[in-house]
C-alpha positions as CSV (number, residue, x, y, z in Angstrom):
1,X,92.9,98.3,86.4
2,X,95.6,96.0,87.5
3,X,93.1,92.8,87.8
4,X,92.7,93.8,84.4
5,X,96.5,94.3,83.3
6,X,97.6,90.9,84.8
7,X,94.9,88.3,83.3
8,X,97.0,86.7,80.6
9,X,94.1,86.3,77.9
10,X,96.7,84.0,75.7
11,X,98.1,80.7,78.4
12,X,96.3,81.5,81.7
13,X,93.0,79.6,81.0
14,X,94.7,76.4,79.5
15,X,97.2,76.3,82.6
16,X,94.2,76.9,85.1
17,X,92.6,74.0,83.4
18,X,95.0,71.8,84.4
19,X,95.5,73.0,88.0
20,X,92.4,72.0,91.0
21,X,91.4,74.9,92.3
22,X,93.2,77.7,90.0
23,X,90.0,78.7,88.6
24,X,88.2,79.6,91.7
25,X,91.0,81.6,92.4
26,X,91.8,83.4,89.2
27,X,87.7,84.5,89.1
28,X,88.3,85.6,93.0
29,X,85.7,82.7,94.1
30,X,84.9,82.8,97.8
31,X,87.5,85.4,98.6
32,X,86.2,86.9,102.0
33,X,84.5,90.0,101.5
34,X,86.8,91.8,104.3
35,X,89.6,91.2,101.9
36,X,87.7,91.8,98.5
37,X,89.1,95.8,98.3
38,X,92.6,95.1,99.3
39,X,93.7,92.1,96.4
40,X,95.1,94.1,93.6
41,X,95.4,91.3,91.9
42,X,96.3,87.6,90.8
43,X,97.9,86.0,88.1
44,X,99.5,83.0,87.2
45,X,103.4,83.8,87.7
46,X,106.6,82.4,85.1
47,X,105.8,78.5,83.9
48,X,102.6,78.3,86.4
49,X,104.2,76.9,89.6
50,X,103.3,80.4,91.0
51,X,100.1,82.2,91.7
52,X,101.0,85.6,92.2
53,X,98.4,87.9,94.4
54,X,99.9,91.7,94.6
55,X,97.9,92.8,97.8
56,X,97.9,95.9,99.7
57,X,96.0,94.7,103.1
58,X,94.5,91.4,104.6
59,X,98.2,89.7,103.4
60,X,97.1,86.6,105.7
61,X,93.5,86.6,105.1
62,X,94.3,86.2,101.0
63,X,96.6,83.6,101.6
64,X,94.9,81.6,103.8
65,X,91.8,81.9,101.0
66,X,93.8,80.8,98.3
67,X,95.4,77.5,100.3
68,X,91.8,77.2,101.0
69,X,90.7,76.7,97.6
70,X,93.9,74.6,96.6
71,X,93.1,72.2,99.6
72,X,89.1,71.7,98.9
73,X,91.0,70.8,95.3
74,X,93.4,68.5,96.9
75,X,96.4,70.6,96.0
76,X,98.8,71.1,98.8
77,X,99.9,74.8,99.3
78,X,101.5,77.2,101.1
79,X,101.4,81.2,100.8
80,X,104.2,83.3,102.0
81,X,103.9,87.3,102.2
82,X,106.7,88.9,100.6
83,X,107.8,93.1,100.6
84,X,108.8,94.8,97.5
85,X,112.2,94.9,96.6
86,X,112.3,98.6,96.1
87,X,116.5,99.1,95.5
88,X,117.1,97.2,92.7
89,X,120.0,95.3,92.3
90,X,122.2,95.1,94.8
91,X,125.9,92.7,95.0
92,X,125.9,90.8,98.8
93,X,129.2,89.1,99.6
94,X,132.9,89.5,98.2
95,X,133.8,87.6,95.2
C-alpha cells in the first residue's frame, strides 16, 4: 500500500514531465526483477530535485537502476543509501 500512499496524484505527473527519465522510474520501468519485492516505494521528494525510493533490500541494485534510467535520459545522477533516523531530534555541539 505504500507505492500507493506516496504517488502524488495532484504535481507528480507535470514535474515528471519535465524531468528525462522520471517517468520510467515513477512506473518502475526496467527495475531488475531481483529487486522488484524489496522497493517500497518512489516518489518525487520536496520541490522535485529528489526522487525518493524507501527500500528494504537490493539498496545498490535500486540505485544503480534509477541512475540508469536518468543516464539513458542524459540526466546526470547519483544515489546515495541513507538509514532512518529513528531518535528524533537531537542538539550536536555547545552553543
Amino acid at each position: 500500500l505504500l507505492r500507493n500512499a506516496t504517488r502524488d496524484r495532484l504535481h507528480q505527473s507535470y514535474r515528471a514531465a519535465l524531468v528525462p527519465g522520471l517517468p520510467s522510474i515513477l512506473a518502475c520501468e526496467g527495475l531488475p526483477a531481483l529487486a522488484e519485492d524489496s522497493l517500497l516505494s518512489v516518489t518525487v521528494s520536496g520541490s522535485g530535485s529528489t526522487v525518493l525510493a524507501l527500500t528494504d533490500d537490493h539498496h545498490e541494485d535500486i540505485g544503480s537502476w534509477m541512475v540508469s534510467c536518468f543516464a539513458r535520459n542524459r540526466v546526470a545522477a547519483e544515489y546515495h543509501v541513507l538509514d532512518l533516523e529513528t531518535e528524533g531530534v537531537k542538539v550536536i555541539g555547545d552553543r
